[in-house]
Structures are given as C-alpha cells and as structure tokens.
C-alpha positions in Angstrom: -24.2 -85.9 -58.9 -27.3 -84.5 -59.9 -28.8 -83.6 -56.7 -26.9 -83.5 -53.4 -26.9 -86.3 -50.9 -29.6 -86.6 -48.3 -28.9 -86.4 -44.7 -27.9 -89.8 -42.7 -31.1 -90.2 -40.8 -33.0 -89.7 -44.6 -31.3 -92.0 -46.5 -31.7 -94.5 -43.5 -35.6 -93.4 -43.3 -35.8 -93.9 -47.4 -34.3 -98.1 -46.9 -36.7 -99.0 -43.9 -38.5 -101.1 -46.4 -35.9 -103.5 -48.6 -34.6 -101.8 -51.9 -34.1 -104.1 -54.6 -30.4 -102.4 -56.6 -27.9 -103.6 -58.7 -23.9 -102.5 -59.1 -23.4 -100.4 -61.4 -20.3 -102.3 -62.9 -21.0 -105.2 -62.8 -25.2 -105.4 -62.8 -24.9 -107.5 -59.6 -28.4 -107.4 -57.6 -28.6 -106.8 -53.8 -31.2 -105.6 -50.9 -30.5 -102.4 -48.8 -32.5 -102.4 -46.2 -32.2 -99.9 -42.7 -31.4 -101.9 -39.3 -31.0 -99.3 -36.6 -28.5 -96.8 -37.6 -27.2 -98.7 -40.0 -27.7 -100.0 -43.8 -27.8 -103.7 -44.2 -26.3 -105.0 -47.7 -27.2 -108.6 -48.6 -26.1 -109.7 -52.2 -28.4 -112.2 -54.4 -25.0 -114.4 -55.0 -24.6 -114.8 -51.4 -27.5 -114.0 -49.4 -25.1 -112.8 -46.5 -26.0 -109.7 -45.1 -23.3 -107.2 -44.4 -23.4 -104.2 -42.2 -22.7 -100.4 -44.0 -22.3 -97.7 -41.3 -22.7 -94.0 -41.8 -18.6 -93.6 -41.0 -18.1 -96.1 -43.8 -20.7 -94.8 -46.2 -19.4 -91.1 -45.9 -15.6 -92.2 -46.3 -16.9 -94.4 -50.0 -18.7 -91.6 -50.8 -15.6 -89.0 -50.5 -13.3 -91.5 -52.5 -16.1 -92.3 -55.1 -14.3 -91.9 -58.7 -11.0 -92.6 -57.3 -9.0 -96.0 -57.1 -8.8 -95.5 -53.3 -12.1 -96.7 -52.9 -11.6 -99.8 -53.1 -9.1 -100.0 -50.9 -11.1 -98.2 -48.5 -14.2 -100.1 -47.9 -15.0 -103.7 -49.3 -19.1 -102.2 -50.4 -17.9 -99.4 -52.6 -19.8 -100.9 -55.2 -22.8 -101.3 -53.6 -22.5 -97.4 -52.0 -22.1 -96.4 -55.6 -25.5 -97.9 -56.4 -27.3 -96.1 -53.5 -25.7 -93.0 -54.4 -27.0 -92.9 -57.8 -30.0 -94.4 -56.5 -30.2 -91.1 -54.1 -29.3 -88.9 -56.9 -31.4 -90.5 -59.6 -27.9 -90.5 -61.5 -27.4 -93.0 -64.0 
C-alpha cells in the first residue's frame, strides 16, 4: 500500500455521500456508501445492498493477498476496491 489506512470513523466520514467503485478483478461496479457505523455495499448486478462492518473490513484487510480471504468474508473484493481506493493504489 502506498499510504497507510485511515482510521475507521475516516473512511466511514470519506463514504457519507455514495462512491461509485469497481473490483478490481473483475471490473464489477458497486456503491459504498456509510449507514451508521457501518459501510453499505450494493452491486450494479444486483442492486442488493449488503452490510460491511469494521470487524469484517479489518479481518479482509489483514488476509488481503492471501487465498484465505475469501474464505473469510464474502466482500473481499469489494474491500480490496476501497482499499486501493484509500491508498490511491492501483
């Protein structure tokens, strides 16, 4: 990572207005937005909005690079977007 992550209550402050991002795999699009203390994932190809909690963002983010990610948390794709949306890694 080029930078280091931002705090929780930061990276919640920076998605209070929706973030149009894509996957980095597979260039899938989807809307982070903040809802409480929470991030709230919705995917173009469903439009279902699913919840990412700081416990489940931290745990993707310590597994990122690894095969255990996805085994870990069914968004690791979408909380390697945000990270390298954070980072301004590409």
């Amino acid at each position: 990572m080029a930078h280091p992550l931002p705090r929780w209550r930061e990276i919640c402050f920076r998605y209070r207005v929706p973030k149009d991002l894509r996957t980095r795999a597979r260039e899938l699009p989807f809307t982070v937005i903040t809802d409480g203390d929470a991030l709230q994932i919705t995917p173009e190809s469903t439009g279902k909005t699913r919840p990412l909690t700081q416990r489940e963002f931290e745990r993707g983010v310590a597994l990122l690079g690894s095969s255990s990610i996805t085994a870990a948390t069914q968004n690791a794709s979408y909380i390697e977007a945000i990270v390298l949306d954070l980072t301004g890694d590409d």
